[in-house]
N, C-alpha and C positions, 0 to 999 in steps of 0.2 A: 474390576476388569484388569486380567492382564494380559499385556501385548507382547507374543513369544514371537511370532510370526517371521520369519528372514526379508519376507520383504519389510515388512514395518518395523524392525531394526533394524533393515538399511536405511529407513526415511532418519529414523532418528539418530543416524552415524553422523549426520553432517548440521553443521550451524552456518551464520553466514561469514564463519572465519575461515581459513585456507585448512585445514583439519579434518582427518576424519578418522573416531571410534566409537565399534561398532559396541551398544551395550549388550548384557546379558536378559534386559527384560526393561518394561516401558508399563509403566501405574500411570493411566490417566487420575489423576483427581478429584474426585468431586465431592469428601466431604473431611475433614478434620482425621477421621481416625483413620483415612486411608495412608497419609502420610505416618501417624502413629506406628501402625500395623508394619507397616513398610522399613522404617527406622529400622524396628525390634528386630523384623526378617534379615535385615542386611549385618546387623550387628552376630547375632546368631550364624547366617552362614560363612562369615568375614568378609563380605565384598561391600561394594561404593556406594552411596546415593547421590547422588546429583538432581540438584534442584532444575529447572528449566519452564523459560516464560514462550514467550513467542519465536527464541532462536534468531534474533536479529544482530547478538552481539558480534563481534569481530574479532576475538581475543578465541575463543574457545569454550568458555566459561560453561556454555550447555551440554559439556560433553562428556561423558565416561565409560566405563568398561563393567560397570557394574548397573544397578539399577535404575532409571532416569523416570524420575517424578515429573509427572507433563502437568502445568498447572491452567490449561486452555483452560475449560469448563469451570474453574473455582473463581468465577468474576461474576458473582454478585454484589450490589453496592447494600452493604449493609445498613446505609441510613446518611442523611444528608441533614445536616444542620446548619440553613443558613445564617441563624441570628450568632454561631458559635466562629463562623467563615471553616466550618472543620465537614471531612466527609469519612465514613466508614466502611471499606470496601476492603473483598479478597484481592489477592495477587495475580490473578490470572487475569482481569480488566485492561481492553487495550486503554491506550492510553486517552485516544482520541474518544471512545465509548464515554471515558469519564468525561470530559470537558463538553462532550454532550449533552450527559444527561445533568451537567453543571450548570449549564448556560440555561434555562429556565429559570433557573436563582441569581442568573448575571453574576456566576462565580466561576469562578477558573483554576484549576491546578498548574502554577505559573513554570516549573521546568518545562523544558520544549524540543525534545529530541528530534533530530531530523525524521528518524523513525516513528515519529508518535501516532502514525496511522494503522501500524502493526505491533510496536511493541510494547510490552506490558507491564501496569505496574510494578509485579514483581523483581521482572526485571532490569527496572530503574532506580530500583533500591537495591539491588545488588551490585550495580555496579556506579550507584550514587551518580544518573544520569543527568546532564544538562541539555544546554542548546546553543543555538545562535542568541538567547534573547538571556543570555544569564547575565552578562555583563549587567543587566538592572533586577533579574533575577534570582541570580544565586543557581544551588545544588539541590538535589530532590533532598539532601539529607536536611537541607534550610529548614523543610516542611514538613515534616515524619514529626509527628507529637507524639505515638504511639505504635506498636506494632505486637502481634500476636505471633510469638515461635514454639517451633517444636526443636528441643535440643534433644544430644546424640543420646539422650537414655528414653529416648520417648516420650518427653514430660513437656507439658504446655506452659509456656510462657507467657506472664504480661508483659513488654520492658514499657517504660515510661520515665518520664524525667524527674528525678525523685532527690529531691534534698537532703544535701547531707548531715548527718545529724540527727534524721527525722524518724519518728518513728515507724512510716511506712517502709523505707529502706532497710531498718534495723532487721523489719519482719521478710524483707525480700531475700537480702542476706540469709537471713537465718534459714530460708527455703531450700536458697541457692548459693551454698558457700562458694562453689564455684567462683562467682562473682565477686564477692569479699576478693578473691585474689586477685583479682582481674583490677579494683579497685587501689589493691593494695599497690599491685606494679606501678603503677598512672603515677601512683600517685609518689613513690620512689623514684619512678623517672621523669615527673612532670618539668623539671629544669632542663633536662637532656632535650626533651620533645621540643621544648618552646625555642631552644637552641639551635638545633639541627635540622628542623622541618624545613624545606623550600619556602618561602614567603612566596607565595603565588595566590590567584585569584582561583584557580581553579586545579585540583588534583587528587586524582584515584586512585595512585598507586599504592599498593600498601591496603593497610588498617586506616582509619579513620581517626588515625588518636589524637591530631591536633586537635580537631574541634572537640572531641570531648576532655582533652587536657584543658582548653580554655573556658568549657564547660566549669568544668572542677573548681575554678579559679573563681565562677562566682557562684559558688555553691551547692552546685547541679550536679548529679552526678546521671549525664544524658545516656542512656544505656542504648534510644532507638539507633542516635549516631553510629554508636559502636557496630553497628550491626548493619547499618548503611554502608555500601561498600565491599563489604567481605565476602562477596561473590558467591553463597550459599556453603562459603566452609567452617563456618563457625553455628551454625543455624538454620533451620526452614524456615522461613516469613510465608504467614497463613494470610496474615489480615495485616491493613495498616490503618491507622484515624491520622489523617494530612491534614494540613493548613492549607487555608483558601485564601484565594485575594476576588476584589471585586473585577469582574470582566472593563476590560477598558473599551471606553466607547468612541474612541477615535483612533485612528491608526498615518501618520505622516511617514512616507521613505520615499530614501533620498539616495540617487545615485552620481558618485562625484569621482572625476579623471584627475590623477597626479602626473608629472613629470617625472618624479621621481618616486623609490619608496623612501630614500631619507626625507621625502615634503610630505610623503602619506603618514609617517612615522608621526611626525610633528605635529600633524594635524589632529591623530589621534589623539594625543593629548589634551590638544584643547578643547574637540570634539568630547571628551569624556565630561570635561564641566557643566555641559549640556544635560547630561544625566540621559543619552540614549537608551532605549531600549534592545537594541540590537547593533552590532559594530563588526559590518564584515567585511574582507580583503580577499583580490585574487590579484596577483601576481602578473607581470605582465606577459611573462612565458605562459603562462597560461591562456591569458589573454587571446596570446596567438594562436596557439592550440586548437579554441573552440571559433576562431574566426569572427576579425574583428569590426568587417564590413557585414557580417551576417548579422550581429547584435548591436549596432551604428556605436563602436568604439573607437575612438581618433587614435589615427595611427602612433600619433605622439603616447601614449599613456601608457607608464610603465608602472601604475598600477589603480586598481579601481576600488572603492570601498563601495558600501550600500549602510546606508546610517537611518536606521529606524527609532520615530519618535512614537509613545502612543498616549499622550495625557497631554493636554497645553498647545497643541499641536499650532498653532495660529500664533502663538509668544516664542514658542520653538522653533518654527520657520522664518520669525523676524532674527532669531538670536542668530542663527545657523546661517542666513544672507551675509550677515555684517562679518561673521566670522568669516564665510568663503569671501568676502570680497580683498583678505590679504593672502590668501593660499594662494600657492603656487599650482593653478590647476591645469589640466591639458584638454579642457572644454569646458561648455559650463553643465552648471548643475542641474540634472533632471528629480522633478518632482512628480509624487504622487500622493493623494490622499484618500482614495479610497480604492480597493481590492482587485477591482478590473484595471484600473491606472497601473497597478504596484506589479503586477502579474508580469508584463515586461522589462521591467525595468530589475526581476529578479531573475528573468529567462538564461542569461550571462551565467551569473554563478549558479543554475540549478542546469545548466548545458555541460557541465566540466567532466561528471562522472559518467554520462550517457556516453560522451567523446570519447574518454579513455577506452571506455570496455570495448568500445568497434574500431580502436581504431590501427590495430594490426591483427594479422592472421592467429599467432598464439600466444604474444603479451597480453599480458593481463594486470591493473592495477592493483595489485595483489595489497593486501592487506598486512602490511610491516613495520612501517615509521608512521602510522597513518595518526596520531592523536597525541602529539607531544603540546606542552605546557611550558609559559616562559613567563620570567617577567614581559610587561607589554612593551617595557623601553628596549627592550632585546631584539621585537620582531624585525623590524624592516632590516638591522644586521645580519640576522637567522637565517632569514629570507635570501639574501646576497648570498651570504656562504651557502646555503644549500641546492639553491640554483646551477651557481659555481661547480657543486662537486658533481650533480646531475650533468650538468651541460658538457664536464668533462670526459664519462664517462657517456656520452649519446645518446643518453635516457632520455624518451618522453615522459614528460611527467604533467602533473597539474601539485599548484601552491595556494590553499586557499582555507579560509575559516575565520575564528571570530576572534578579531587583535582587540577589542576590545577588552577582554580579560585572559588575553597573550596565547589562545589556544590557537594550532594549528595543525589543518590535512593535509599529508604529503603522498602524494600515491606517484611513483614513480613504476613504469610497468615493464615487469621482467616477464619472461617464460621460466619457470622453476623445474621443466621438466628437460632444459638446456641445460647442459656442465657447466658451460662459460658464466651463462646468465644467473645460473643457481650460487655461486663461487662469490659473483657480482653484489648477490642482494645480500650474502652473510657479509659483506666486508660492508655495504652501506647503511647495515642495519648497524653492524657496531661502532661505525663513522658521524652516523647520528645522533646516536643513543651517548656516544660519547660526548658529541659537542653539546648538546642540550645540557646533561648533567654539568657541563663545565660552565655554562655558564648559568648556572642555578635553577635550571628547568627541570620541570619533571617530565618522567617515561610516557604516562597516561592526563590527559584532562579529567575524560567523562565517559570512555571506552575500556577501564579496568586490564588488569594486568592478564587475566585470564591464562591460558598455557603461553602465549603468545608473547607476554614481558616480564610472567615470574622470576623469570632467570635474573634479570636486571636489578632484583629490590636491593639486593644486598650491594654492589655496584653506586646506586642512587640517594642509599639512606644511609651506609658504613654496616660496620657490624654490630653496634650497640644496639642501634635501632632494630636491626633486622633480626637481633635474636629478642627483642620484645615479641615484635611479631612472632618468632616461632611460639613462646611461651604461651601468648593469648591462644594462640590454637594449638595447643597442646591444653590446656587449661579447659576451654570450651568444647575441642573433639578431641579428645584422648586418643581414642582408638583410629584417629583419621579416617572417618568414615564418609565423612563431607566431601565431596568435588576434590580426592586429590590428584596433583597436579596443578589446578588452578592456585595463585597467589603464592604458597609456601611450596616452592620447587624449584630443584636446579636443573633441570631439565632442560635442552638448548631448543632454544626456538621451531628448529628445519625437527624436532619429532614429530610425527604422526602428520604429518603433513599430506593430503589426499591431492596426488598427482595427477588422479584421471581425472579429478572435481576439476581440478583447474584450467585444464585445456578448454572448459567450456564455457561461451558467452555471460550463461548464467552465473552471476557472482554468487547465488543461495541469498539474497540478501533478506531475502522473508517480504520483500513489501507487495510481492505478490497475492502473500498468504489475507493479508489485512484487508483484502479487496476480492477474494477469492469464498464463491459462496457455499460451495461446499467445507471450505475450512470455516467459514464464520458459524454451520451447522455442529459440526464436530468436533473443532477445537482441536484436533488430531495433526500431527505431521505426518501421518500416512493417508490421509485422508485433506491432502494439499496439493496445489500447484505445485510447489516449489518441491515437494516429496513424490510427487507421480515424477515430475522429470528423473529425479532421481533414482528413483525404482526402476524405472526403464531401464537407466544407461547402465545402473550398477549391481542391482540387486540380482541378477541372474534369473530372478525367478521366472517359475513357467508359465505359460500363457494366460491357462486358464485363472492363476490366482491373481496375476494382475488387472485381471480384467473384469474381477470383482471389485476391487480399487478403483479402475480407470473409470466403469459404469457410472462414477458421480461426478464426471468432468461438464460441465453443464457448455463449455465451447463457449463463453460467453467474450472471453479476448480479454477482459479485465487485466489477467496476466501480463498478456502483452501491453495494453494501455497506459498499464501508470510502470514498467520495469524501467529501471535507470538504461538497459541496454538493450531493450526490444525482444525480448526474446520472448519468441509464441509458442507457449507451452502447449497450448489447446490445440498446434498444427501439429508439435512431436506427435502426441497421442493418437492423432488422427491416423499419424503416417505411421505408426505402432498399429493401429488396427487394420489399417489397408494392405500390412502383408498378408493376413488370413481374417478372413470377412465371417461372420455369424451364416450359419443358414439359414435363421430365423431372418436376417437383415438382405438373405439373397432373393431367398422369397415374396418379401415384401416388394422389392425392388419389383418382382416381377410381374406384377401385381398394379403400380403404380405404371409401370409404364406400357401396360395393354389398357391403351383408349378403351376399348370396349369392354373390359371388365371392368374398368376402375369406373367408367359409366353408369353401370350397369349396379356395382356396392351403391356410388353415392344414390342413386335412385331408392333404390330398396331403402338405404339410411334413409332418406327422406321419406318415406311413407310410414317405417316402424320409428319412427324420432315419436309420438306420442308413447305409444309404449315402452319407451327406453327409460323412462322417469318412472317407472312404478318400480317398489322396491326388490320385488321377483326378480324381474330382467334386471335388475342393477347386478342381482347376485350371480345371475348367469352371464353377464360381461365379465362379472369377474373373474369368474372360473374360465371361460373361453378367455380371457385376457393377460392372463397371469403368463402365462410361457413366454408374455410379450411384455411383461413388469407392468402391467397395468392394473390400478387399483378401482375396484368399483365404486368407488365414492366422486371421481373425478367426475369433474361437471365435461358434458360432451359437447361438442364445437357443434356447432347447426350449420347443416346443408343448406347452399341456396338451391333454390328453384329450378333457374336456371342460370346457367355460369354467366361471368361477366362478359366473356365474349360471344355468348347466346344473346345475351340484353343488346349488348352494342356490334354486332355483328357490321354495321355499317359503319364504325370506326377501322375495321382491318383493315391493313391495309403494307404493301410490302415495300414500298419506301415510303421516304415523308421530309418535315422540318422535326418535329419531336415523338419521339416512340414513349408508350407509357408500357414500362414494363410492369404486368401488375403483379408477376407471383402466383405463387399456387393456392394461398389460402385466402388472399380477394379474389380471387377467379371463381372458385369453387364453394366458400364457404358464407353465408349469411355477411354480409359489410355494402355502408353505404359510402366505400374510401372513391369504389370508381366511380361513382354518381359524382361526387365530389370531384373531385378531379377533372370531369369532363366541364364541370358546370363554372369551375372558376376558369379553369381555359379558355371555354366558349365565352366568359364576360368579356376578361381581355384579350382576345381574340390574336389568342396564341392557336396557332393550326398543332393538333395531336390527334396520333394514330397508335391501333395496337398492331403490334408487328408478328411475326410469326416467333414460337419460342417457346422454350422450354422450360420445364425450375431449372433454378439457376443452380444445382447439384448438391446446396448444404447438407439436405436431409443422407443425402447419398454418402455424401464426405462424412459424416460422423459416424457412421456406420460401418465405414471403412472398404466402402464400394467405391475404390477410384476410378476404373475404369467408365462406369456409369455417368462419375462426374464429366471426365475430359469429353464421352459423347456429347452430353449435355452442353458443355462448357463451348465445342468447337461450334454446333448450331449455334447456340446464340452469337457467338463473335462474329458469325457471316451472318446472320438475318440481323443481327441489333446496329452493325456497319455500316448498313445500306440509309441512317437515319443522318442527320446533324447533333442530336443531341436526345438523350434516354433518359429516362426520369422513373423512379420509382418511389412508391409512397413504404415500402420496407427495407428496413436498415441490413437485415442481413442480407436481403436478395442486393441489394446496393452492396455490400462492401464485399460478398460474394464475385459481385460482377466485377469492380473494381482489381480485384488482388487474382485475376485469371491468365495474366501474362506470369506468374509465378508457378502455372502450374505447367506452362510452356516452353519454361528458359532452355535457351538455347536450339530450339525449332522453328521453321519458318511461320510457328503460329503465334511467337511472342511478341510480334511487332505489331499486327490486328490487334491482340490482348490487350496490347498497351496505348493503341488509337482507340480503345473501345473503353477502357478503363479510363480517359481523360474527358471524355464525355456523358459519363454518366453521374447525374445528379439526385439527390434527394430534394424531393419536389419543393421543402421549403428552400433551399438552397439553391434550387434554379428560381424558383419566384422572387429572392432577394437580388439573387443577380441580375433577373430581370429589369427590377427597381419597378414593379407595380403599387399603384396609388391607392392608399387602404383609406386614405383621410376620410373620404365619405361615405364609408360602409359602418357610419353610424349605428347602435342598435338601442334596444327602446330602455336601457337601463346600464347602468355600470354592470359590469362581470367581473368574477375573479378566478384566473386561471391559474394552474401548477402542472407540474408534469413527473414526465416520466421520462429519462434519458433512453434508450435502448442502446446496449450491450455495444451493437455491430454499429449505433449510427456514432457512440463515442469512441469505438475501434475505428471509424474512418474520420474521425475531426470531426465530424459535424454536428455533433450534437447541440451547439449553441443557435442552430441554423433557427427553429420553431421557434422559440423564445424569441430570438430579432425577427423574426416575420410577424406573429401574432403582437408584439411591443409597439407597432405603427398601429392598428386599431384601435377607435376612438373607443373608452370608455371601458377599458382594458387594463384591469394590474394584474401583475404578474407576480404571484406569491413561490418565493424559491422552498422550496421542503430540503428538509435533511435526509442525508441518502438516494439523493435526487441521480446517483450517477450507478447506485448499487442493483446490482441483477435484479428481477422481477421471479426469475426463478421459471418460469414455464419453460424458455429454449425449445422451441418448439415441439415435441411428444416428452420431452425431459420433466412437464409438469404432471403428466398424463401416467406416467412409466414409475416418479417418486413424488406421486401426487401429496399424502401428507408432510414429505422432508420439501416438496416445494413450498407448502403454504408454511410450514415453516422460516422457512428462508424470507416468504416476503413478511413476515411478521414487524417486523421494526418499519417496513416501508406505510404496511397498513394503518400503523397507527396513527403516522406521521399525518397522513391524507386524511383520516378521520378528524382528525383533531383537525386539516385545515376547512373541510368541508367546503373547497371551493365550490363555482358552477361546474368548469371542465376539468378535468384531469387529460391533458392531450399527450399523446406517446406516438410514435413517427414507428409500430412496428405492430403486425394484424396481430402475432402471439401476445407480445405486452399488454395487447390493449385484451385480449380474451383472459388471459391472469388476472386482469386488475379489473374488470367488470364483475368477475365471479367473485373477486375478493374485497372488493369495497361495496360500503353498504352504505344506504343516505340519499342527499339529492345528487349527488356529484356525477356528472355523464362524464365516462371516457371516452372519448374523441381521439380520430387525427387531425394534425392541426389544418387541414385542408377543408376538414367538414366544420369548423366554424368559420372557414372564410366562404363557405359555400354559404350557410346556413342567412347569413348576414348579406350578400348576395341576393338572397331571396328577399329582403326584406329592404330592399334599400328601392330609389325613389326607381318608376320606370322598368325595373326587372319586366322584363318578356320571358316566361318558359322558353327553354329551347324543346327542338325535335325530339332529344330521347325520352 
């Protein structure tokens, strides 16, 4: 496949660094000679190849003007060998995928990029990534035993670590004299290297040739090293075989307040004897920044570390007492030892970059000085001076990252489409870059020099060194065919800098893409969050071709969920489609909202629901359903009988104490949610009423029928008003109702919206607040429950709510699954419309459930639970978590039926 398309080389114009250029063409990957093929083509016509993982780098490094090899799809794990601690996988494997499918062998791939939810092997090795936890860790290159490349003549590579002298090397040589030269420099220069290199714990700048010059030294000649690092210009990395450690089965952190950073400096020191596993600093400007009554930090502290132990942890917390009791601290120390404990206690430093991005109109914490490297006795002076020069110039900024092996983030936020501010950030780019190098730091940690600090090498390492580097890549790409611009380039920073990207919220950072389920399908950057926003704003293109694109946006909020700055992709798109609406999407509408037609279908559905399963009629749905993306293989939702407010007709009611909003598809469609619901109300004798009301507009809204919404949206705010408090057992009709004064700003309808919005609950979440007595709704045996988060009930926080409600019943564990927070895939007709790319997408979930084979599978959303009924096989009932508090209800001492 290749990708010509102008919008889908606009997706892939942009990475999550401040840059944008546009390529000439886009090779997704998926097997070996695609990259081959590709090489040969590029060399032939004379343009670029660029290698590119997940697009999370910050440097550039994914970018070019020529051909861009997308390695999404080439993430198979070629093999796993626990007794060896070594795993065998392509490059395109997020990062988190592996330590997934690692943790069954209680093995782990120990680098730990903040990104490691989205970004990918490959390009970890590219740019020889680390983390917060390196300080006891090390560099991905620590772990590379092996790697499979393709070099610039097309030809496939082993590298491996190969003795010198030996005669497998004599014969690798002899393959690739290439290399012999490459060997032969090192080893001409290996006094100069050992000389001039920065003595630092961690550094990307550059070639890698320290560690393989110390290599050399004890007879190695490490060639994976070599190639670790060099940001895809010396090489394609196809495959890599890493080194494993054993998963650690305890985890201690520790959050501790300084008076000072000269007392935090200190402490680091002695705190490093410890042998933590993690070692981090925020500043106290920063501190204030993210507000330090919000996160209960004493005013006094000017600066905060977070010190993670994960082995011994019980010997470590005694060492770490005796140590803090002569630190000069500015409160005492908070502890934590397991996961939910540790969550807050890291909210502080994981608040600093959400802060920055919102927190003026068109600064933005732009990506410049952000990954500099020190000796670790240098930080807390570093930190002064740079404060200093920030503070003088009025900058907000944030100062923070890991002093335990001397790396840190400096994001200071300019507007760069401002004269004054653009003038500002070149003069503190070379104001930093200056003092770093001056006092023995390097440009990069674990963020690579990319277009971004190319400029700088020669600056940082002299010219000796810097024309090694050119040599090695002139040696290994001759013809520069690899990523240029990246690493070997003078080229000043302010090129190619994409000025519209920047005025927007969205920094591109990709950690959308990693949670995003149409990209976890495709693997594609046009086929993303983060690349639909971009299409929209930039691509120009025309309606119709984006809306082949946008068609896979499943609205699931994920996007917005876990972005460091809020930003809701799924509302752009929305509000992209509501300038000009489908016909197909006006008709339906019209259709849905004639009572008596829509009466009158479900009727009929219900009398032809037998003959809708024979395989004839499957065929003729699917031809009548195709104009509407519908596949005939899609299992069909079942008609109730009669709707829920036909059964309960003597619940309506137009005021009340609690409205149960129930939605359109428990109203209408086979569920026992509002039996439920009535039945645990009526125990504890909570009075609940159904109120007058409409859906609550989503279906309407993704279709791009706003006007339909806001009717919609106005009824319910005046009929759901008239309550004290709304409860509904669906997460989207819940976070739908919730975010309606958004759709009002600025009208006298925002202020209802937003009294309407603060009363409405997800029913497990009014029942906790309740504080209802589950103790003796004993049942006649232990159970084992798991779930299913929905989309819209973790877009409104609440997704923990079910889990703490059903965790009070006796005889009740609660098994957490992996993926527990990842789309289900249906989104209401979206399962229906790309019914086999949806069962695709829930595939990783399915298994996860089969293999736990709980009793319940509970989900707080009537779609979810219709996905995951059709799609799990076994004893396991999916449930809302309402129908086993009913279900237990019934069975406990004394239960009287009620009336309905």
């Amino acid at each position: 496949m290749r990708l010509k398309n102008p919008a889908s080389l606009c997706a892939y114009a942009s990475d999550a660094s401040i840059y944008a250029i546009r390529p000439s063409e886009i090779i997704p990957v998926e097997f070996q000679n695609d990259v081959i093929e590709a090489i040969l083509m590029a060399a032939k016509a004379g343009t670029s190849i660029t290698a590119r993982g997940a697009g999370t780098g910050l440097a550039g490094g994914a970018l070019g003007d020529g051909i861009i090899l997308d390695f999404g799809n080439y993430r198979k794990i070629r093999s796993i060998e626990p007794q060896l601690l070594s795993v065998h996988t392509e490059v395109g494997l997020i990062y988190d995928e592996l330590n997934a499918a690692l943790k069954d062998y209680n093995l782990f791939f120990p680098p730990d990029p903040s990104s490691g939810d989205s970004c990918q092997i490959g390009g970890m090795l590219a740019n020889n990534s680390s983390g917060p936890r390196s300080v006891k860790y090390g560099l991905t290159s620590d772990f590379v035993e092996e790697l499979e490349i393709v070099d610039s003549r097309g030809r496939l590579l082993p590298l491996k670590k190969l003795r010198l002298n030996s005669p497998e090397l004599a014969e690798f040589l002899g393959r690739f004299p290439e290399y012999k030269a490459i060997l032969n420099i090192l080893q001409e220069n290996a006094a100069l290297i050992n000389s001039s290199w920065p003595k630092l714990k961690k550094n990307s700048a550059g070639y890698n040739l320290y560690q393989v010059v110390r290599d050399l030294e004890r007879g190695i000649f490490n060639l994976p090293a070599l190639m670790a690092g060099s940001e895809g210009t010396l090489g394609i990395i196809l495959t890599a075989r890493l080194r494993l450690l054993p998963l650690p089965k305890e985890l201690l952190t520790i959050r501790i307040y300084f008076k000072s950073l000269v007392a935090a400096g200190r402490a680091v020191e002695k705190i490093l004897i410890l042998e933590p596993s993690g070692l981090e600093i925020v500043d106290g400007s920063t501190l204030n920044l993210i507000g330090r009554q919000k996160h209960g930090i004493p005013e006094e502290a000017a600066a905060l570390l977070l010190v993670e132990f994960d082995n011994d942890i019980s010997l470590k917390r005694r060492d770490f007492e005796k140590l803090a009791a002569n630190l000069d601290l500015a409160g005492v120390p908070e502890y934590a030892d397991d996961p939910a404990q540790a969550a807050p206690l890291w909210k502080a430093r994981k608040a600093i970059v959400p802060t920055l991005y919102r927190h003026h109109a068109t600064r933005r914490p732009v990506a410049l000085v952000e990954d500099v490297s020190l000796p670790p006795g240098e930080v807390p002076s570093f930190i002064e001076y740079i404060t200093a020069l920030f503070d003088r110039h009025n900058l907000t900024y944030g100062v923070f990252g890991h002093i335990g092996d001397g790396n840190l983030h400096l994001r200071p936020l300019f507007d760069l489409n401002d004269p004054a501010d653009f003038r500002l950030a070149g003069e503190i780019y070379d104001q930093v870059y200056d003092k770093v190098i001056a006092l023995g730091g390097g440009t990069t940690a674990e963020h690579a020099d990319g277009r971004l600090r190319a400029s700088l090498l020669k600056k940082m390492y002299g010219d000796r060194i810097y024309d090694i580097f050119v040599a090695i890549k002139k040696t290994l790409d001759p013809g520069g065919v690899f990523s240029p611009g990246s690493v070997i380039s003078s080229e000043p920073f302010t090129a190619h800098i994409d000025y519209e990207k920047i005025k927007s919220y969205c920094a591109a950072c990709g950690k959308c893409n990693g949670y995003c389920p149409a990209y976890d399908l495709f693997r594609r950057e046009d086929m993303s969050a983060r690349g639909w926003l971009r299409m929209i704003n930039q691509s120009e293109a025309p309606r119709e071709v984006l809306q082949d694109y946008l068609a896979w946006c499943l609205n699931c909020k994920n996007c917005t969920t876990v972005c460091p700055a809020g930003v809701d992709i799924a509302h752009e798109i929305i509000e992209y489609k509501s300038r000009q609406s489908g016909w197909m999407a006006r008709q339906g509408a019209s259709l849905a909202d004639n009572e008596f037609l829509l009466g009158l279908s479900l009727k009929f559905g219900k009398i032809l629901e037998p003959l809708t399963q024979s395989r004839a009629t499957r065929k003729i749905l699917g031809i009548v359903g195709k104009p509407f993306g519908l596949d005939e293989n899609f299992p069909l939702p079942k008609i109730a009988g009669r709707s829920l407010r036909q059964r309960f007709s003597h619940r309506l009611a137009p005021t009340g104490e609690v409205a149960f909003f129930h939605g359109c598809a428990d109203n209408l469609l086979q569920s026992n949610v509002g039996e439920a619901v009535f039945e645990v109300f009526e125990y504890y004798r909570i009075p609940l009423s159904i109120p007058e009301q409409k859906c609550c507009g989503l279906p309407y809204e993704v279709h791009g029928l706003k006007d339909s919404l806001l009717e919609k949206a106005s009824f319910n705010i005046e009929h759901l008003n008239r309550f004290e408090a709304v409860i509904t057992g669906c997460a989207s009709c819940l976070l739908r109702l919730k975010e309606y004064a958004g759709l009002f700003k600025g009208t006298s309808t925002e202020k209802p919206a937003a009294i309407l919005a603060a009363k409405c609950y997800d029913i497990s979440q009014y029942l906790n607040l309740k504080g209802i007595d589950l103790s003796g709704l004993a049942g006649d045996k232990p159970v084992k429950i798991t779930y299913h988060n929905p989309c819209h009930l973790r877009a409104a926080g609440l997704h923990r709510e079910p889990e703490k409600l059903l965790g009070k019943l006796p005889g009740v564990e609660i098994i957490h699954p992996l993926y527990a927070d990842r789309c289900c895939a249906q989104a209401g007709a979206y399962g229906f419309a790309h019914y086999p790319q949806s069962r695709q997408m829930f595939a990783a979930k399915k298994t996860v459930y089969e293999k736990i084979n709980a009793d319940y599978l509970m989900t707080s959303c009537p779609a979810c639970q219709m996905k995951v009924r059709a799609e799990i096989k076994g004893n396991t009932r999916v449930v809302h978590p309402v129908e086993i508090i009913a279900e237990r209800i019934k069975s406990a001492p004394g239960f009287r039926p009620g009336k309905e």
